[in-house]
PDB file of N, CA, C and O in Angstrom:
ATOM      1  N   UNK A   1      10.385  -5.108  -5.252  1.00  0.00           N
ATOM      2  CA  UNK A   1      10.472  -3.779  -5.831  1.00  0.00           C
ATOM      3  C   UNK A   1      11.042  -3.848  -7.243  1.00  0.00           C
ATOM      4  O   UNK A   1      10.767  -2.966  -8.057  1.00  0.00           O
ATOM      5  N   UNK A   2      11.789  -4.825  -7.535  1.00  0.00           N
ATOM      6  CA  UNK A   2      12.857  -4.879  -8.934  1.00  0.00           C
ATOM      7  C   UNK A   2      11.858  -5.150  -9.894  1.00  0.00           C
ATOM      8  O   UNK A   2      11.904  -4.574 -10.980  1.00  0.00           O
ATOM      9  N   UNK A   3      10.867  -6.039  -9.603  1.00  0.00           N
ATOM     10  CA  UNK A   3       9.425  -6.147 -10.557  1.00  0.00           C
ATOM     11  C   UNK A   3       8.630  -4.840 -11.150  1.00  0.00           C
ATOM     12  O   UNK A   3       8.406  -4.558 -12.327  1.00  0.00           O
ATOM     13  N   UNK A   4       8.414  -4.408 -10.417  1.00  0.00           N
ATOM     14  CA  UNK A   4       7.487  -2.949  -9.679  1.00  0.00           C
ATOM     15  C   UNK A   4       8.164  -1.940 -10.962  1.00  0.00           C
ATOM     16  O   UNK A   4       7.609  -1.518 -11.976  1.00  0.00           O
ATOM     17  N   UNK A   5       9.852  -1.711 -10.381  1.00  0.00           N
ATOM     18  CA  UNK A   5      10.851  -0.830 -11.173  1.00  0.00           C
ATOM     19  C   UNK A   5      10.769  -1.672 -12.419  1.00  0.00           C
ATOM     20  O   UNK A   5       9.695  -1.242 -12.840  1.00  0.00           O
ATOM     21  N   UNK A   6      11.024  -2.276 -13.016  1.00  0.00           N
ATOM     22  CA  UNK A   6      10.960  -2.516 -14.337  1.00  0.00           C
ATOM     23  C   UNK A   6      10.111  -2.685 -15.293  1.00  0.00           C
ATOM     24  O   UNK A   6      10.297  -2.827 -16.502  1.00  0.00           O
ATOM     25  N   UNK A   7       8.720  -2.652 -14.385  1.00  0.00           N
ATOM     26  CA  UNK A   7       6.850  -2.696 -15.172  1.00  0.00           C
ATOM     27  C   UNK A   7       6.444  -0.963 -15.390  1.00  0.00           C
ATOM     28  O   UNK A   7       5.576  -0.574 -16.172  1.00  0.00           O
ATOM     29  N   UNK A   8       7.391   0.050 -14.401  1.00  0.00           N
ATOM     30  CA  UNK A   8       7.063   1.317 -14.783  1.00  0.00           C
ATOM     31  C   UNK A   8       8.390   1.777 -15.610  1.00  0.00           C
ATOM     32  O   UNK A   8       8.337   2.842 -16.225  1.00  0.00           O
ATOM     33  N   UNK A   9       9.098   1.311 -15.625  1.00  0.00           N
ATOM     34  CA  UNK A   9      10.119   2.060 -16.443  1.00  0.00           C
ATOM     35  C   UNK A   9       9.841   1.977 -18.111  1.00  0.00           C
ATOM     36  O   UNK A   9      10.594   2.732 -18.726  1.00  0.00           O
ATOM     37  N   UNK A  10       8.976   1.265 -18.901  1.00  0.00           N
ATOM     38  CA  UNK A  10       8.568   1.296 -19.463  1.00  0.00           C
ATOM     39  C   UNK A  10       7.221   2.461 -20.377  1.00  0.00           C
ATOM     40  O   UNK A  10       6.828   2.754 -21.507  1.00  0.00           O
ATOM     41  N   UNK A  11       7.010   2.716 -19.144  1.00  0.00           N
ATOM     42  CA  UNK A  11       6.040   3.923 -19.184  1.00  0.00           C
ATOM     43  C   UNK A  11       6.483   5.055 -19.451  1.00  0.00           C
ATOM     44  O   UNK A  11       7.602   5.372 -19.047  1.00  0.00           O
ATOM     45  N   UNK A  12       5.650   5.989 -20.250  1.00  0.00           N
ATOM     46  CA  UNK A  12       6.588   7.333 -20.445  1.00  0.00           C
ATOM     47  C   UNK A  12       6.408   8.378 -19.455  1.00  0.00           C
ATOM     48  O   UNK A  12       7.159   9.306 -19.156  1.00  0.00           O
ATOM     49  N   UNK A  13       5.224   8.039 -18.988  1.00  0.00           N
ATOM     50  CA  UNK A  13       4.343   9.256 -17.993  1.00  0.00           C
ATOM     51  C   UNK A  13       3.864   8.619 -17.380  1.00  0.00           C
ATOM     52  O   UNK A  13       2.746   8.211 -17.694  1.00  0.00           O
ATOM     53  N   UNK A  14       4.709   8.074 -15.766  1.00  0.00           N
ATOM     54  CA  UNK A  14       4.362   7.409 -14.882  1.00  0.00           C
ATOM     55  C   UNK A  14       2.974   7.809 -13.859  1.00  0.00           C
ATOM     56  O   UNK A  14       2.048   7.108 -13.450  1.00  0.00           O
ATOM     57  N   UNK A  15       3.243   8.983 -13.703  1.00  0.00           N
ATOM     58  CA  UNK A  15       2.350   9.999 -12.824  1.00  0.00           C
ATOM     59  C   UNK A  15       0.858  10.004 -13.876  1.00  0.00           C
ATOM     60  O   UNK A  15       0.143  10.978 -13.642  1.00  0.00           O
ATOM     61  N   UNK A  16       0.398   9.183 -14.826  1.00  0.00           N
ATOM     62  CA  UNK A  16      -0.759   8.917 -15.508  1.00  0.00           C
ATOM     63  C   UNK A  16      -1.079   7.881 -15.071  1.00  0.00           C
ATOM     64  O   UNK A  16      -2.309   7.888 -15.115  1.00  0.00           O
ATOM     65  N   UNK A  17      -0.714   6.875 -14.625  1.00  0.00           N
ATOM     66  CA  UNK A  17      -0.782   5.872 -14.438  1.00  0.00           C
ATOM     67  C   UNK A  17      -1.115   5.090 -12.636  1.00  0.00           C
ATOM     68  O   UNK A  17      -0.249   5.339 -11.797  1.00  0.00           O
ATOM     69  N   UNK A  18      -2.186   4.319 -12.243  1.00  0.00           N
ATOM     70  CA  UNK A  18      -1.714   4.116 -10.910  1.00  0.00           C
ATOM     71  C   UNK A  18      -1.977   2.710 -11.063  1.00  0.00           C
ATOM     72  O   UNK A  18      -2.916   2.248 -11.712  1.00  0.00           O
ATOM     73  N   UNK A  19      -1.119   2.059 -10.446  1.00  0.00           N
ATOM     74  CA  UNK A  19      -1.135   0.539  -9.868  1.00  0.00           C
ATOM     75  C   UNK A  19      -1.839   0.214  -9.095  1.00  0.00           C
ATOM     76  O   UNK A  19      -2.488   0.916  -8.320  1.00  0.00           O
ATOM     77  N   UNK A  20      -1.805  -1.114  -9.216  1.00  0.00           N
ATOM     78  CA  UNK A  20      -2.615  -2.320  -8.637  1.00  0.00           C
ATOM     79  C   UNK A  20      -2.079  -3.672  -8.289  1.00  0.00           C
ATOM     80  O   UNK A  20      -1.891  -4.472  -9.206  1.00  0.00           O
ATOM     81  N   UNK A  21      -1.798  -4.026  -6.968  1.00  0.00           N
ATOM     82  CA  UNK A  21      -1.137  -5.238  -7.123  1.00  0.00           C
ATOM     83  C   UNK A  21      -1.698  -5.752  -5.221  1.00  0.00           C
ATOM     84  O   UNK A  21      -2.102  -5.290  -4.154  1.00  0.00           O
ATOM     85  N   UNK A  22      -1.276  -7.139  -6.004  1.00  0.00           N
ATOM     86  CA  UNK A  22      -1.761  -8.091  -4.720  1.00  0.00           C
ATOM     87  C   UNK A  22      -0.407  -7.719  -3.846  1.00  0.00           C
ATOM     88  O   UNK A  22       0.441  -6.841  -4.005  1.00  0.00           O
ATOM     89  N   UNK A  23      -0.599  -8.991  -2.638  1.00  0.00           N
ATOM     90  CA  UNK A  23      -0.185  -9.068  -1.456  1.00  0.00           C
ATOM     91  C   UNK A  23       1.093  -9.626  -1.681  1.00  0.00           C
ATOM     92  O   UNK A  23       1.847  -9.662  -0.709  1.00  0.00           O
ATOM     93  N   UNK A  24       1.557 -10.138  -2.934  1.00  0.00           N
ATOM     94  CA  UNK A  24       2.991 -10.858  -3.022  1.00  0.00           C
ATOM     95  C   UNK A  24       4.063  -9.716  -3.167  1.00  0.00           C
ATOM     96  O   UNK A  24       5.183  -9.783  -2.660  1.00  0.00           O
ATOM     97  N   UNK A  25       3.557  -8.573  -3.979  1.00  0.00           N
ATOM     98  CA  UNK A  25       4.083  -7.609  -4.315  1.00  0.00           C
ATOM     99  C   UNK A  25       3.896  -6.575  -3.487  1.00  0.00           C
ATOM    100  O   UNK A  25       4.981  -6.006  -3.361  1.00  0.00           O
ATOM    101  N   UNK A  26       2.999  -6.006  -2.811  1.00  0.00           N
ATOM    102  CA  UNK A  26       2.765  -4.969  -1.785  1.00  0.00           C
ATOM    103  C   UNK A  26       3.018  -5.265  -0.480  1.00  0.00           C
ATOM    104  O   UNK A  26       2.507  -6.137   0.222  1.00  0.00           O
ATOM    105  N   UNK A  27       4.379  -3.955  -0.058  1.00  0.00           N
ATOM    106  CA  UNK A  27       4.528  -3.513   1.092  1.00  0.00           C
ATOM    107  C   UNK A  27       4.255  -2.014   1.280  1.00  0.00           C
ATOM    108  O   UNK A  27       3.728  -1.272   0.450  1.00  0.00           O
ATOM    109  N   UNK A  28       4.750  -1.650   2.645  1.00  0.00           N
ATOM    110  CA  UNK A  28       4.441  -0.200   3.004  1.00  0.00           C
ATOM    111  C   UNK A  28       5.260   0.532   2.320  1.00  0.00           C
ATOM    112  O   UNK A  28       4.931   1.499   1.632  1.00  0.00           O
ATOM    113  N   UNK A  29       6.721  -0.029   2.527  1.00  0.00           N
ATOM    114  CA  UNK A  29       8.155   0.309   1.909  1.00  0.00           C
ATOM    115  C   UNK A  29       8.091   0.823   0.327  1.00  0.00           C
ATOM    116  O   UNK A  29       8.685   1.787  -0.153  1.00  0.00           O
ATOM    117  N   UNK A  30       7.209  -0.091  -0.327  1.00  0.00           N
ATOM    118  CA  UNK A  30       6.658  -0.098  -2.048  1.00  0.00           C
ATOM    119  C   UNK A  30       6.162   0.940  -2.051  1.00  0.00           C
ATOM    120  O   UNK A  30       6.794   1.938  -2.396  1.00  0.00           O
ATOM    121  N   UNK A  31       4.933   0.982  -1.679  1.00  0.00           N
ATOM    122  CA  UNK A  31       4.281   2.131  -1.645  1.00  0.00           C
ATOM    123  C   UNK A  31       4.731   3.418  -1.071  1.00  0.00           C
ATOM    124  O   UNK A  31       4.253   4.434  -1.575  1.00  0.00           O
ATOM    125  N   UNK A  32       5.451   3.522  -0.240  1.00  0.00           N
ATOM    126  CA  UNK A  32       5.968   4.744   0.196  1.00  0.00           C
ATOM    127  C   UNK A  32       6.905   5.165  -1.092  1.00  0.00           C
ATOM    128  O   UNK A  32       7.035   6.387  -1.170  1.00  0.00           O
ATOM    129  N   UNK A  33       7.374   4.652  -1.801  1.00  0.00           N
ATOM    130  CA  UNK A  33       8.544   4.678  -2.870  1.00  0.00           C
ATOM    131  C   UNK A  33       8.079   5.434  -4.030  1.00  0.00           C
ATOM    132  O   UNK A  33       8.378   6.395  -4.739  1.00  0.00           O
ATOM    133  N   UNK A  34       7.039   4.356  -3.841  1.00  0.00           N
ATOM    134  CA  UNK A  34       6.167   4.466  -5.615  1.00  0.00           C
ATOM    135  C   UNK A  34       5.378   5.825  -4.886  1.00  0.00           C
ATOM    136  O   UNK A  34       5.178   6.636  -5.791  1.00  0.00           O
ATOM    137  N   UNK A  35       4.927   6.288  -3.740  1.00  0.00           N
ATOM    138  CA  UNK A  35       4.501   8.150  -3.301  1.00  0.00           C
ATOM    139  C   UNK A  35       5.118   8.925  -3.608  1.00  0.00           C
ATOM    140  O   UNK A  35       4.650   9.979  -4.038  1.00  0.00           O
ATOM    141  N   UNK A  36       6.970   8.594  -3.455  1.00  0.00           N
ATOM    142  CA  UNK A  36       7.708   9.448  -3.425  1.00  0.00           C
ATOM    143  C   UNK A  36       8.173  10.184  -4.879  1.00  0.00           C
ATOM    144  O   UNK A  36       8.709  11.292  -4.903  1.00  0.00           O
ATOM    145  N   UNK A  37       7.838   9.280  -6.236  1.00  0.00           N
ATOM    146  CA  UNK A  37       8.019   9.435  -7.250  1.00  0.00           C
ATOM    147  C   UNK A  37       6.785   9.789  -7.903  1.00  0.00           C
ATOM    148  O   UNK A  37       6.794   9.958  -9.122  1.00  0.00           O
ATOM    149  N   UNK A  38       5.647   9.932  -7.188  1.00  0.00           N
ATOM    150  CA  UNK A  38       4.525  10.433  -7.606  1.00  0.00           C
ATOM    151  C   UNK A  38       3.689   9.950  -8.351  1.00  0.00           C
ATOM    152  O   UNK A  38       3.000  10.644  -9.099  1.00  0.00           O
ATOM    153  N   UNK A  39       3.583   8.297  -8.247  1.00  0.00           N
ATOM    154  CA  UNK A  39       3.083   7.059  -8.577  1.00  0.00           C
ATOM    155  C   UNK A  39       1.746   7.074  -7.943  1.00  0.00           C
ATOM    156  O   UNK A  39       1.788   7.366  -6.748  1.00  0.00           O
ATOM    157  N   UNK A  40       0.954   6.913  -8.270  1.00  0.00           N
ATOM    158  CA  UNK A  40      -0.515   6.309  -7.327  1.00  0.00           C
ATOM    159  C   UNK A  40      -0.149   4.860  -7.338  1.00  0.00           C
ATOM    160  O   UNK A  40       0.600   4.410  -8.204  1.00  0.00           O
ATOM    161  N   UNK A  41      -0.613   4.196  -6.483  1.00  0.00           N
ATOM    162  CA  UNK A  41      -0.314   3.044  -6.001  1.00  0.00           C
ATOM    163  C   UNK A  41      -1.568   2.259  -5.191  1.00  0.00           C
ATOM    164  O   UNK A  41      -2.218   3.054  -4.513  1.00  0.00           O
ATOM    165  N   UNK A  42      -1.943   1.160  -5.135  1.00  0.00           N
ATOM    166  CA  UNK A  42      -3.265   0.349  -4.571  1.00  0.00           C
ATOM    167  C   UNK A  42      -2.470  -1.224  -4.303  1.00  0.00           C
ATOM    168  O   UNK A  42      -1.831  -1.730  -5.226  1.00  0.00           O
ATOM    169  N   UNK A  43      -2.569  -1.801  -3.176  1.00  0.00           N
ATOM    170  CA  UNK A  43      -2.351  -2.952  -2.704  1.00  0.00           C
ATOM    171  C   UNK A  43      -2.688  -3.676  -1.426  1.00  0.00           C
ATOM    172  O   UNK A  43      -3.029  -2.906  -0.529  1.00  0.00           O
ATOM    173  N   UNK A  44      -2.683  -4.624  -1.188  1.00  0.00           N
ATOM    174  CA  UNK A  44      -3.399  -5.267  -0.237  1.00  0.00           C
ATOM    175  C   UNK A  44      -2.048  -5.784   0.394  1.00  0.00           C
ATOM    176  O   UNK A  44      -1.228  -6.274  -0.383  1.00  0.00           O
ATOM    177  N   UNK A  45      -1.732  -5.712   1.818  1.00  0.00           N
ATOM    178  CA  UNK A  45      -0.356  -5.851   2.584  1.00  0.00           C
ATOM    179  C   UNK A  45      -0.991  -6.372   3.599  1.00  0.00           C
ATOM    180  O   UNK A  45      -1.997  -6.048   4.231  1.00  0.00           O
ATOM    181  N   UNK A  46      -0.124  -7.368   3.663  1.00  0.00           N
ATOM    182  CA  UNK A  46       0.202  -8.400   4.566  1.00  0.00           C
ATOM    183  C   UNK A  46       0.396  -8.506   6.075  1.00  0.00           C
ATOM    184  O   UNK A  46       1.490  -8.491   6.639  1.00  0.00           O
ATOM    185  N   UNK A  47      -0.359  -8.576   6.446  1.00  0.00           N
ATOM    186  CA  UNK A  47       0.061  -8.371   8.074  1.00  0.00           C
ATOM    187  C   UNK A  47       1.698  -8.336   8.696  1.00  0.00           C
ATOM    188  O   UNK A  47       2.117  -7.789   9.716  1.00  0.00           O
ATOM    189  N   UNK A  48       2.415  -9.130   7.673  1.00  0.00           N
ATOM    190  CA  UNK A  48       3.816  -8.980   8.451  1.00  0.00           C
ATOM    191  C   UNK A  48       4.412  -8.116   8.083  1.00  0.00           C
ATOM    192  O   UNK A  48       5.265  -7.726   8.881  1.00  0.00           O
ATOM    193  N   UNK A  49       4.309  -7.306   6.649  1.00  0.00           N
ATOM    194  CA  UNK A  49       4.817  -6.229   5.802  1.00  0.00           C
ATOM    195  C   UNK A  49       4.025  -4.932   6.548  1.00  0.00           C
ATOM    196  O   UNK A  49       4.246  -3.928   5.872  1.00  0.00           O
ATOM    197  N   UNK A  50       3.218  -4.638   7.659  1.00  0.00           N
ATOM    198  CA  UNK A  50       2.113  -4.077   7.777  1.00  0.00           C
ATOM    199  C   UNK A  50       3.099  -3.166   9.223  1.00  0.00           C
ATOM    200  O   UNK A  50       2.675  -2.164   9.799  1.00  0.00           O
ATOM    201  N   UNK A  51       4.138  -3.709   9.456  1.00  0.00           N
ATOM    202  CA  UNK A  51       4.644  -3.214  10.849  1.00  0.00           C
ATOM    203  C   UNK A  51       4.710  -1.918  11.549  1.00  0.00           C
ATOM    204  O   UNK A  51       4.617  -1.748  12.764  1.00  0.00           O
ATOM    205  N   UNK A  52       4.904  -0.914  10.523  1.00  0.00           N
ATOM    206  CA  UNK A  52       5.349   0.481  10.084  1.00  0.00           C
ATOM    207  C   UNK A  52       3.659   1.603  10.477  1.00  0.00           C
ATOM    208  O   UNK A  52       3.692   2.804  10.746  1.00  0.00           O
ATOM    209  N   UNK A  53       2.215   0.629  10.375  1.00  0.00           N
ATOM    210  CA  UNK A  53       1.249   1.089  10.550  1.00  0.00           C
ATOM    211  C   UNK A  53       0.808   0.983  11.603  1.00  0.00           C
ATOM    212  O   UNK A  53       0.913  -0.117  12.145  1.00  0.00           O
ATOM    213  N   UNK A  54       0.054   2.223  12.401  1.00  0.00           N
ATOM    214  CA  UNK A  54      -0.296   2.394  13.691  1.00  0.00           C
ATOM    215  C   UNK A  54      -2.034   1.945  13.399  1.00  0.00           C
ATOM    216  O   UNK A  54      -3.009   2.668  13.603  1.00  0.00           O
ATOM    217  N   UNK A  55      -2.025   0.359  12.802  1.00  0.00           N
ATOM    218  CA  UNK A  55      -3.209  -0.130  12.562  1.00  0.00           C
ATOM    219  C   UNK A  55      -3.477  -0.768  13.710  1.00  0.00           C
ATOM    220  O   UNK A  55      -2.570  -0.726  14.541  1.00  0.00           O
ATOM    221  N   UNK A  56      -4.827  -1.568  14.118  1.00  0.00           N
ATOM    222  CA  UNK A  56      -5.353  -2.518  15.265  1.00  0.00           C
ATOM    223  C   UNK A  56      -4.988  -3.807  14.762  1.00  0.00           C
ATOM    224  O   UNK A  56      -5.186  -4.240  13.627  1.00  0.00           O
ATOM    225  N   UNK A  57      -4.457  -4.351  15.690  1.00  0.00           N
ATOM    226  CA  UNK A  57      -3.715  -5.939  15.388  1.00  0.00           C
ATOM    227  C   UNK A  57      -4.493  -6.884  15.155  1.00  0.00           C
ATOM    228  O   UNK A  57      -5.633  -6.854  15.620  1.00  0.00           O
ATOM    229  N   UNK A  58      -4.097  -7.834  14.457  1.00  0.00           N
ATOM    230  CA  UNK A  58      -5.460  -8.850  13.719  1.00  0.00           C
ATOM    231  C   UNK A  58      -5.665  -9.592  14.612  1.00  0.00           C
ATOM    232  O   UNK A  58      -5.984 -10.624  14.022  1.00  0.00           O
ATOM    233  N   UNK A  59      -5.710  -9.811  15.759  1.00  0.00           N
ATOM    234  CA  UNK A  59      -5.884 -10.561  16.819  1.00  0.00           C
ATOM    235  C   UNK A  59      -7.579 -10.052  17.121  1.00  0.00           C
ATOM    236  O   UNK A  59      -8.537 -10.820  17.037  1.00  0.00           O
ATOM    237  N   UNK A  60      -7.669  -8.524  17.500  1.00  0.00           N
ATOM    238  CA  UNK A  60      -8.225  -7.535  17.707  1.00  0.00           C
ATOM    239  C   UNK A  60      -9.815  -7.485  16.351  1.00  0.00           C
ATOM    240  O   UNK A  60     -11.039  -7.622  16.352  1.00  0.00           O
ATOM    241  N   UNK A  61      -8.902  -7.255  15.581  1.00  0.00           N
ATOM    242  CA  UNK A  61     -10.025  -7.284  13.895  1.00  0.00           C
ATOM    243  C   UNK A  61     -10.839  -8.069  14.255  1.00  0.00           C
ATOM    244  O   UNK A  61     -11.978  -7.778  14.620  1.00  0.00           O
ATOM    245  N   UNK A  62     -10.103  -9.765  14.169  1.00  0.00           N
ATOM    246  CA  UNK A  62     -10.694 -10.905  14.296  1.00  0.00           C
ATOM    247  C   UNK A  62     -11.887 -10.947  15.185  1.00  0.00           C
ATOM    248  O   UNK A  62     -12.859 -11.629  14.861  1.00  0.00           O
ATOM    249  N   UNK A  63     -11.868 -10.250  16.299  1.00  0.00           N
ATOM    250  CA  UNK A  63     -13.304  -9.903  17.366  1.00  0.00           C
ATOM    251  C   UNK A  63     -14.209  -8.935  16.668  1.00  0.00           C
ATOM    252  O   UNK A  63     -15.118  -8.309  17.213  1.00  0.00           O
ATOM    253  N   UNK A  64     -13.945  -8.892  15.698  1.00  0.00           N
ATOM    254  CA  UNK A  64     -15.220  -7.728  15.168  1.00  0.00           C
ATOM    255  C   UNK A  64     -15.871  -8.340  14.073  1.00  0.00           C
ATOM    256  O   UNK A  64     -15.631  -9.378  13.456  1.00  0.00           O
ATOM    257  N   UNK A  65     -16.881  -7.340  13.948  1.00  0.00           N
ATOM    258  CA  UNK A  65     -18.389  -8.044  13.002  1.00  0.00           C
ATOM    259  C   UNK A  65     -17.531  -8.153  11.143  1.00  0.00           C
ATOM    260  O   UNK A  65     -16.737  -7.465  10.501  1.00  0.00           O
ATOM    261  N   UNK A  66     -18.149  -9.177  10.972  1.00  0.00           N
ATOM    262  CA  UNK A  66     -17.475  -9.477   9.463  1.00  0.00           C
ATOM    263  C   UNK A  66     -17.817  -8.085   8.577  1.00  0.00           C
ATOM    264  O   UNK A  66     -18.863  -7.437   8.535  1.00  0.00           O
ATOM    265  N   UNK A  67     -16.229  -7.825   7.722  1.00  0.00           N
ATOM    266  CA  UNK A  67     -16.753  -7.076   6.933  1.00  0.00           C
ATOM    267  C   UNK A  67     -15.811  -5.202   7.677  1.00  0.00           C
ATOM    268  O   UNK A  67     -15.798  -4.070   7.196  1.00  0.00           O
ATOM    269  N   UNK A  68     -15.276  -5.709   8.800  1.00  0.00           N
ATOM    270  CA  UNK A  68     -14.831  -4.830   9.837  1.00  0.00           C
ATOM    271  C   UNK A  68     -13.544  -4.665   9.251  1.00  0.00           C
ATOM    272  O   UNK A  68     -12.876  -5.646   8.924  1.00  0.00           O
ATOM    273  N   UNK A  69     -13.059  -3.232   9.057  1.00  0.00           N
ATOM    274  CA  UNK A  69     -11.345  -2.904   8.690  1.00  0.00           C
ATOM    275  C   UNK A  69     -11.096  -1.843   9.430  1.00  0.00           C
ATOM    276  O   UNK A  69     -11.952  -1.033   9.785  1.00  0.00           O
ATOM    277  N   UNK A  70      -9.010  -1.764   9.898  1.00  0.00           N
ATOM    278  CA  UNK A  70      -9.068  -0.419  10.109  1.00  0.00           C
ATOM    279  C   UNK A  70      -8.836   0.432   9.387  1.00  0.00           C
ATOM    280  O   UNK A  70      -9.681   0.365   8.494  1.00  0.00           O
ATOM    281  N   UNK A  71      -7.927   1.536   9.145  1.00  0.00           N
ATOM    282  CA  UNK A  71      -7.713   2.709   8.424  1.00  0.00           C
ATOM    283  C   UNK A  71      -6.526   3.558   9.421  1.00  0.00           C
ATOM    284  O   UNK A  71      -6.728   3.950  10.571  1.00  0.00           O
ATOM    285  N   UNK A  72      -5.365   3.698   8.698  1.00  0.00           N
ATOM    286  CA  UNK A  72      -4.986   4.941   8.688  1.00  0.00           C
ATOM    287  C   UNK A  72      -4.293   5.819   7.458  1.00  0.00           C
ATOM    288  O   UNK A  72      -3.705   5.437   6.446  1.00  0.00           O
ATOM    289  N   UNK A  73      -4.559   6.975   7.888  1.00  0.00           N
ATOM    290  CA  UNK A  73      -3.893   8.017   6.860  1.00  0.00           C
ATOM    291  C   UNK A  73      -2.795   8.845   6.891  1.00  0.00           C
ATOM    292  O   UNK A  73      -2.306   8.641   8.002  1.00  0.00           O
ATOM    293  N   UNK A  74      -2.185   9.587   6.371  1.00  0.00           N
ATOM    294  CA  UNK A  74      -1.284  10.636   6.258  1.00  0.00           C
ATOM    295  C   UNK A  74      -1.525  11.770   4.914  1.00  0.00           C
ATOM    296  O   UNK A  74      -1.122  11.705   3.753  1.00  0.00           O
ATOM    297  N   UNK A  75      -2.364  12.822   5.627  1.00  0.00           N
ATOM    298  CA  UNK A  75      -2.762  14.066   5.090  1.00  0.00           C
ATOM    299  C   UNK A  75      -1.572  14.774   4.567  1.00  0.00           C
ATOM    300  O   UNK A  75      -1.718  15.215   3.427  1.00  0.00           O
ATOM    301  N   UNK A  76      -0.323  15.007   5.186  1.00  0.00           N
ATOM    302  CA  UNK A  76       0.413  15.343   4.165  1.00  0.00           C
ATOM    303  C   UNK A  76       0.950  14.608   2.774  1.00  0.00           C
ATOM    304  O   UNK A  76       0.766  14.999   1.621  1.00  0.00           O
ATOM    305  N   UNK A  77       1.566  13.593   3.161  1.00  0.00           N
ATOM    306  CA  UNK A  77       1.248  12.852   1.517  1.00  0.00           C
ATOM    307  C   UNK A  77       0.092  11.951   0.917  1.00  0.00           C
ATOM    308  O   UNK A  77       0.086  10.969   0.176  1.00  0.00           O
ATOM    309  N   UNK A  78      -0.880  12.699   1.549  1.00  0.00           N
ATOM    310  CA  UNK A  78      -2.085  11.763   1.326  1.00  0.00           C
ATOM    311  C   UNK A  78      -2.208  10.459   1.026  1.00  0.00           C
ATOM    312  O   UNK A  78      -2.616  10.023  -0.050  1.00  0.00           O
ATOM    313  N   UNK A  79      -1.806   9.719   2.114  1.00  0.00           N
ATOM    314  CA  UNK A  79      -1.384   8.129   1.806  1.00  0.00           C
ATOM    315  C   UNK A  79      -2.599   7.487   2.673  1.00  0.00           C
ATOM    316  O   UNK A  79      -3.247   7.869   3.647  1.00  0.00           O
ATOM    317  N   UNK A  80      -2.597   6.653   2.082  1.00  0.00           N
ATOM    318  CA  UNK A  80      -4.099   5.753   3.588  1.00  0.00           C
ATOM    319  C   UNK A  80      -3.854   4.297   3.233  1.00  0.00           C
ATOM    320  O   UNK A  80      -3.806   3.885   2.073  1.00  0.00           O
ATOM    321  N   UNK A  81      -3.705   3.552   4.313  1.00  0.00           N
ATOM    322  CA  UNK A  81      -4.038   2.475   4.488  1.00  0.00           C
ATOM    323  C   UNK A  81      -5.332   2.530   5.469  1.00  0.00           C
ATOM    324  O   UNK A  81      -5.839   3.297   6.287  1.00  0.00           O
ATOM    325  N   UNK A  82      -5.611   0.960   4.760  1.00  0.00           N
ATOM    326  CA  UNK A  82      -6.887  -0.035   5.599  1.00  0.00           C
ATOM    327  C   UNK A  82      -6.595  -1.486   5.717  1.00  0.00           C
ATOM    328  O   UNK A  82      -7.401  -2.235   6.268  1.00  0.00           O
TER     329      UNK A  82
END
């Protein structure tokens, strides 16, 4: 997160702006943060950072046709993972 906080604090008008970051840097925790301050936010999370989501377990994925993801959302802060 200390990365994250110091690449937007630079910015004058955060809420113009939305991120992008790999799997070293993205958790749920991040992203819920960077929602709460009204950040758009995009990242690819890690199955172990992933705990918090009422997603299908990669055990599960792994039996499905290539190309197969799940999805969930939250309509009030319009958040979605896949």
């Amino acid at each position: 997160m200390k990365v994250i906080e110091e690449m937007i604090s630079v910015l004058e008008r955060p809420v113009k702006h939305e991120l992008y970051f790999n799997n070293i840097f993205a958790s749920y925790d991040l992203l819920e943060k960077l929602s709460d301050k009204m950040i758009r936010a995009t990242g690819t999370i890690r199955n172990s950072r992933a705990r918090k989501l009422p997603i299908m377990p990669v055990d599960e994925v792994k039996k499905k046709y290539r190309g197969f993801f799940d999805h969930c959302s939250d309509t009030h802060s319009r958040k979605r993972s896949t």
